[in-house]
C-alpha positions as CSV (number, residue, x, y, z in Angstrom):
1,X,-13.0,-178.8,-69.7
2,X,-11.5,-177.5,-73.1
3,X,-12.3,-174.2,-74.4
4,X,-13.7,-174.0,-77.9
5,X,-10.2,-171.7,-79.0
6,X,-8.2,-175.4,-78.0
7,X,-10.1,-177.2,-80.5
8,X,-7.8,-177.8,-84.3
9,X,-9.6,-175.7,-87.0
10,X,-9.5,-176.6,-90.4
11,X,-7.6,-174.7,-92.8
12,X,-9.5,-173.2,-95.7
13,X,-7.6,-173.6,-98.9
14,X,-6.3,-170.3,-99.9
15,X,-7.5,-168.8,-103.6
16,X,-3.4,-168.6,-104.2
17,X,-3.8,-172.5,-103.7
18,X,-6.1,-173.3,-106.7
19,X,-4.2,-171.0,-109.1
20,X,-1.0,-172.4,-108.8
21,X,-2.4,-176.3,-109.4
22,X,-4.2,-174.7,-112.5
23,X,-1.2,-173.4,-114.1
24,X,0.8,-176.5,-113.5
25,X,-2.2,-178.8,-115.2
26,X,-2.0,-175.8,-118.0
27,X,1.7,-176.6,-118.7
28,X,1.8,-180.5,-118.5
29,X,-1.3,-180.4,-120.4
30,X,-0.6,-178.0,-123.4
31,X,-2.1,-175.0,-122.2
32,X,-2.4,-171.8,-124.2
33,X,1.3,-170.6,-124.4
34,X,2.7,-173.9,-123.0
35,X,5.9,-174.9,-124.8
36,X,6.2,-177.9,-126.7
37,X,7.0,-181.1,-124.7
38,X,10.6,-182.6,-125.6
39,X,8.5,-185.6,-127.1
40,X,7.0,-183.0,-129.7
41,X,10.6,-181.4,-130.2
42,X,12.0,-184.5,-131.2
43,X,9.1,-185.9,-133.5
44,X,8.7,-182.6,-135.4
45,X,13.2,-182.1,-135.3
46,X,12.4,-185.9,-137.1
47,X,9.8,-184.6,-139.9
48,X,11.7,-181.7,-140.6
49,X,14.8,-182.7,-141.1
50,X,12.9,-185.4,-143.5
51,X,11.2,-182.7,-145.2
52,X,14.3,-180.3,-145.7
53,X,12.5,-178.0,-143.3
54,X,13.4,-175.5,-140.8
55,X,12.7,-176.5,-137.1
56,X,11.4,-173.8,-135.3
57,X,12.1,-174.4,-131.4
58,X,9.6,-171.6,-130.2
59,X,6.7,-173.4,-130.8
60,X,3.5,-173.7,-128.3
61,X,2.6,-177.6,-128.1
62,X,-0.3,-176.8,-129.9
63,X,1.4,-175.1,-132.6
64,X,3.8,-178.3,-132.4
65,X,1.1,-180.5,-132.7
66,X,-0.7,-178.6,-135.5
67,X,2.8,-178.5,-137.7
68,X,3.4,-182.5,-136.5
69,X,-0.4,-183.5,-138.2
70,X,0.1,-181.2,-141.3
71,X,3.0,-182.4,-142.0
72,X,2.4,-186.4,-141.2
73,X,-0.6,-185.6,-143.5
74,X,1.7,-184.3,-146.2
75,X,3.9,-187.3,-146.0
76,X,1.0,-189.8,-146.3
77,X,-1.1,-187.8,-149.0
């Protein structure tokens, strides 16, 4: 006969668990204070440069992404 202290019992994810998982999906994702993504880098190095503009690599992705649109909608306005 087995004792009921032989039987596997289920880990319960720890709180540290959940954090972690958010704050990845927060940096892949464009979360507040996330950098820009090298994608952004490149497309907004590209509209400056076209614009005589300074690039300004210390941009969050959504201060990349707000610059990107303002200045696409310069370019076709």
């Amino acid at each position: 006969m087995s004792k009921a202290s032989d039987k596997p019992v289920a880990a319960a994810p720890t709180p540290a668990a959940g954090f972690a998982a958010a704050e990845d999906e927060a940096g892949r994702d464009g979360g507040a204070g996330a950098p820009m993504s090298d994608k952004q880098a490149a497309q907004l190095r590209a509209l400056c440069q076209e614009r005589g503009e300074d690039f300004d690599p210390g941009l969050t992705a959504a201060q990349a992404d707000e610059r990107i649109e303002a200045m696409k909608a310069a370019r076709e306005g």
